[in-house]
N, CA, C and O atoms as a GROMACS GRO file, in nm:
protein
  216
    1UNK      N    1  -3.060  36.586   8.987
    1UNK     CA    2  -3.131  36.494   8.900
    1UNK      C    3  -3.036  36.411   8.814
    1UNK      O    4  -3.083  36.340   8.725
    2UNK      N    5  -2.896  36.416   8.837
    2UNK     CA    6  -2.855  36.348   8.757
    2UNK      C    7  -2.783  36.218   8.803
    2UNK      O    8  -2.681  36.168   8.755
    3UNK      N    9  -2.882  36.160   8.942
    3UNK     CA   10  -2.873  36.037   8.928
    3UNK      C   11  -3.020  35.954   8.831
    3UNK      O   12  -3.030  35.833   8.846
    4UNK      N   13  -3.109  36.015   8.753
    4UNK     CA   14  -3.203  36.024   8.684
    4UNK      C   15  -3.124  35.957   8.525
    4UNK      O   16  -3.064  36.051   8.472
    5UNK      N   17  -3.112  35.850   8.455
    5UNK     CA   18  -3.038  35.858   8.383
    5UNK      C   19  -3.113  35.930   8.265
    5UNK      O   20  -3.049  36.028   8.227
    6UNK      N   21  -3.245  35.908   8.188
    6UNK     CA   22  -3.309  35.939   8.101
    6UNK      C   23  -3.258  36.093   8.113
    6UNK      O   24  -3.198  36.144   8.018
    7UNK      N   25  -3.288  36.183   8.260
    7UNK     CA   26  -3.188  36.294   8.282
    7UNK      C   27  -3.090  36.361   8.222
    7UNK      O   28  -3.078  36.452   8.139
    8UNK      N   29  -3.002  36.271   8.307
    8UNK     CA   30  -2.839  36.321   8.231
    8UNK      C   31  -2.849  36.287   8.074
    8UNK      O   32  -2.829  36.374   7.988
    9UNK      N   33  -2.876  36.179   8.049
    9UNK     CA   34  -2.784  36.176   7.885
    9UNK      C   35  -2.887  36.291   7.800
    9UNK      O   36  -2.831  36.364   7.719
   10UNK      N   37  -3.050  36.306   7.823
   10UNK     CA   38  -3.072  36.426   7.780
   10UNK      C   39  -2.972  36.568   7.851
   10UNK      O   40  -2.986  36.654   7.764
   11UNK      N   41  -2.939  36.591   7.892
   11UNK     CA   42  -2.813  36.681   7.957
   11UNK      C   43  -2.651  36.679   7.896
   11UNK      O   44  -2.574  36.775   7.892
   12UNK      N   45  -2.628  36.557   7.858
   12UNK     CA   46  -2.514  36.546   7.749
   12UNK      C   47  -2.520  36.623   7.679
   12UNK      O   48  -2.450  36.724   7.670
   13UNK      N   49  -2.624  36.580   7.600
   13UNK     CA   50  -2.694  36.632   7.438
   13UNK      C   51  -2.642  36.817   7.452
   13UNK      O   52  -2.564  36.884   7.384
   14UNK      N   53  -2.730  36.853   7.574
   14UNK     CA   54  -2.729  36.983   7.583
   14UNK      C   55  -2.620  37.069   7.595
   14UNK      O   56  -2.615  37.187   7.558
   15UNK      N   57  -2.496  36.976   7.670
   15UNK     CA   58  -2.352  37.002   7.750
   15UNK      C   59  -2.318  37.062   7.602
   15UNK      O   60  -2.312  37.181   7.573
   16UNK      N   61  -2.294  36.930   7.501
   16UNK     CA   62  -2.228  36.967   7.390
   16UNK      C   63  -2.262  37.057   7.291
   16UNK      O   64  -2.172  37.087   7.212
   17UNK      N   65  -2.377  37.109   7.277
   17UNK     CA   66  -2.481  37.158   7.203
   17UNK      C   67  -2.384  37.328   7.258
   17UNK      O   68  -2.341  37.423   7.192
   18UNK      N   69  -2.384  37.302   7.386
   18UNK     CA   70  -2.304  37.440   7.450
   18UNK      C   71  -2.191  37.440   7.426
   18UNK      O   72  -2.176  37.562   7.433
   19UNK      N   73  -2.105  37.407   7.406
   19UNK     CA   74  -1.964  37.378   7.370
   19UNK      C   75  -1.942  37.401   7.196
   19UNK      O   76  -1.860  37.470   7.136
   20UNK      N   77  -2.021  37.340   7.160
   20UNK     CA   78  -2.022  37.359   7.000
   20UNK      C   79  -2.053  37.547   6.955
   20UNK      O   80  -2.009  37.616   6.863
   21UNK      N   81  -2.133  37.572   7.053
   21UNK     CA   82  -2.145  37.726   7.058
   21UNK      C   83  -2.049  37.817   7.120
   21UNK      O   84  -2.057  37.938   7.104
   22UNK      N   85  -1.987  37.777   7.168
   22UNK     CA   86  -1.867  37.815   7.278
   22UNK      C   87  -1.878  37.902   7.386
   22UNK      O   88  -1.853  38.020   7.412
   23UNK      N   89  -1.943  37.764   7.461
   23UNK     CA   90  -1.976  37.798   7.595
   23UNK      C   91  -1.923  37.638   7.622
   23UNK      O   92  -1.937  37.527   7.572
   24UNK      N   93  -1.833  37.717   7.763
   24UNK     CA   94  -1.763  37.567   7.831
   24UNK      C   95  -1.715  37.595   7.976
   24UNK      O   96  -1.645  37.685   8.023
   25UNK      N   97  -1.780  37.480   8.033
   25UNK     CA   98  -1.786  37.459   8.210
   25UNK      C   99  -1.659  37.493   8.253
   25UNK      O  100  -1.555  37.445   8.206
   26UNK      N  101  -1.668  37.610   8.382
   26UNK     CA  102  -1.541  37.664   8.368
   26UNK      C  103  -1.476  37.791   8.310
   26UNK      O  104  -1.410  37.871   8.377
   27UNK      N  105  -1.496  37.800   8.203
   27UNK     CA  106  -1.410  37.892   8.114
   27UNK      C  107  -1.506  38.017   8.124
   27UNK      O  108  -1.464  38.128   8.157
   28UNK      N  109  -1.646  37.988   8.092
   28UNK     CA  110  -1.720  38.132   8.046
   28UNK      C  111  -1.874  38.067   8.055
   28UNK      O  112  -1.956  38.100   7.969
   29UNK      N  113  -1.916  37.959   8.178
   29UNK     CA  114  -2.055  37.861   8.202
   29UNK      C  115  -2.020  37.817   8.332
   29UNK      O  116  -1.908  37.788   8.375
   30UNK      N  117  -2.129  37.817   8.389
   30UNK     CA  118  -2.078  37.801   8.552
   30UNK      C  119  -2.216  37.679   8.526
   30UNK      O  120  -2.333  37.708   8.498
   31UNK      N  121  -2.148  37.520   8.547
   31UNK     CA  122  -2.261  37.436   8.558
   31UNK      C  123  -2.208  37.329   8.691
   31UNK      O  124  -2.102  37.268   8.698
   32UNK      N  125  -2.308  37.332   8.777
   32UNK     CA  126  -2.337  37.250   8.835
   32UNK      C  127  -2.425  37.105   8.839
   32UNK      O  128  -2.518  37.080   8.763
   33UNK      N  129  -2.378  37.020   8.936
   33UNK     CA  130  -2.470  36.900   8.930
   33UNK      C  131  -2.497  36.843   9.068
   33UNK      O  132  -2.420  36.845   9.164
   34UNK      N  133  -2.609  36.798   9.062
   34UNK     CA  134  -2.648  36.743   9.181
   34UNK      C  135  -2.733  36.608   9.146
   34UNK      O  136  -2.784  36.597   9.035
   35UNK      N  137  -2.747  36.496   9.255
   35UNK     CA  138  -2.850  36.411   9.285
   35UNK      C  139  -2.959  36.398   9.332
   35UNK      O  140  -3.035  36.469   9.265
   36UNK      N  141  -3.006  36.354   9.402
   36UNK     CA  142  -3.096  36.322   9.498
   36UNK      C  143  -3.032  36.274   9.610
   36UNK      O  144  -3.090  36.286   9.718
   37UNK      N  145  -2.884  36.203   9.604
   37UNK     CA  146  -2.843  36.213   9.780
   37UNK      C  147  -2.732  36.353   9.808
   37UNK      O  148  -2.686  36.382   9.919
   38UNK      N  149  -2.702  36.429   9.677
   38UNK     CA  150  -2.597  36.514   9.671
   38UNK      C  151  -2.611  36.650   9.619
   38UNK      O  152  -2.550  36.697   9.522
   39UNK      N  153  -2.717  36.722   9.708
   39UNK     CA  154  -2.735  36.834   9.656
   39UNK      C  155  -2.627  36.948   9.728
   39UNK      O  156  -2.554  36.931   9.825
   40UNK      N  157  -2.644  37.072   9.644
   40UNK     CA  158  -2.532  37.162   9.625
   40UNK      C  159  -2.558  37.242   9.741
   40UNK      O  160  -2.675  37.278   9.755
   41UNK      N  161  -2.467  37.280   9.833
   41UNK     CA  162  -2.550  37.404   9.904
   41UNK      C  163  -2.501  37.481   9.888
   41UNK      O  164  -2.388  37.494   9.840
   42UNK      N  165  -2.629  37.615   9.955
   42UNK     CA  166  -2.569  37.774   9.886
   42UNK      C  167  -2.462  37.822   9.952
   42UNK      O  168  -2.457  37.937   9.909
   43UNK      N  169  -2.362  37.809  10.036
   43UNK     CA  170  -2.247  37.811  10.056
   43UNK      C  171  -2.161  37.756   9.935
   43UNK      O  172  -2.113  37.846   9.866
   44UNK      N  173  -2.142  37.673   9.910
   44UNK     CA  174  -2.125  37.611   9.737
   44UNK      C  175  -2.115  37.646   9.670
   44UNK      O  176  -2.006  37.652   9.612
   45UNK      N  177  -2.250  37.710   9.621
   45UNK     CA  178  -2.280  37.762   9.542
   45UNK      C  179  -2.231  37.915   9.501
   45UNK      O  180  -2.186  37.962   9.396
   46UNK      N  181  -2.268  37.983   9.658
   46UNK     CA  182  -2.146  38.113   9.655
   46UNK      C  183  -2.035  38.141   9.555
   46UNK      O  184  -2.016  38.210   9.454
   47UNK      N  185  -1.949  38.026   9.658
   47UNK     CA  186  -1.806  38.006   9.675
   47UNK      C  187  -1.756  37.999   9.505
   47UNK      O  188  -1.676  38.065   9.440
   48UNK      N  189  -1.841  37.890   9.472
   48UNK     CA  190  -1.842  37.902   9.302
   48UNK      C  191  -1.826  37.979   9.235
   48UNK      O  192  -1.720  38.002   9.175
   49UNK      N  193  -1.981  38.068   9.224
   49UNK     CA  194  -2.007  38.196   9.176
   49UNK      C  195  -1.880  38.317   9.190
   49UNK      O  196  -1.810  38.339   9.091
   50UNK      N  197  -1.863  38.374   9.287
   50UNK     CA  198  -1.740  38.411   9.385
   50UNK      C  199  -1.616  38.412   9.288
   50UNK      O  200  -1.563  38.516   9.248
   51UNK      N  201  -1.574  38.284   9.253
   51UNK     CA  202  -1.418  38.215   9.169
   51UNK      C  203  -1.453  38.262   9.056
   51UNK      O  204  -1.374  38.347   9.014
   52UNK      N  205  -1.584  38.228   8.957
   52UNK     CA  206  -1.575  38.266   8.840
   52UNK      C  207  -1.596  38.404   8.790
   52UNK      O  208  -1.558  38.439   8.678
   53UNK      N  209  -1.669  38.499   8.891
   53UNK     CA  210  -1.634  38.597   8.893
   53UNK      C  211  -1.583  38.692   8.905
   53UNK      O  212  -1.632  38.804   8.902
   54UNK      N  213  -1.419  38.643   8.929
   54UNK     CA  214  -1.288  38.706   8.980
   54UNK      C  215  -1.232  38.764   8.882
   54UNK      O  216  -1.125  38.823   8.897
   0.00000   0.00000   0.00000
């Protein structure tokens, strides 16, 4: 949905809202994004999961 713009920038808001709490993409928040021509697959998604849980 985040070729949706009304979407994403409500999703900004939220990104930072998490960060200010200390939670950050990567470090200790596993966030993904997708479109409508670019969705994630669960192979992907795995593989992701998988890394940050090492």
């Amino acid at each position: 949905m985040m070729d949706n713009i009304s979407y994403a920038n409500k999703n900004i808001v939220k990104i930072r809202a998490y960060e200010n709490n200390g939670f950050y993409a990567g470090v200790n928040m596993i966030m993904t994004f997708e479109t409508s021509q670019s969705a994630i697959g669960s192979t992907a998604l795995k593989a992701l999961i998988t890394e940050y849980l090492r």
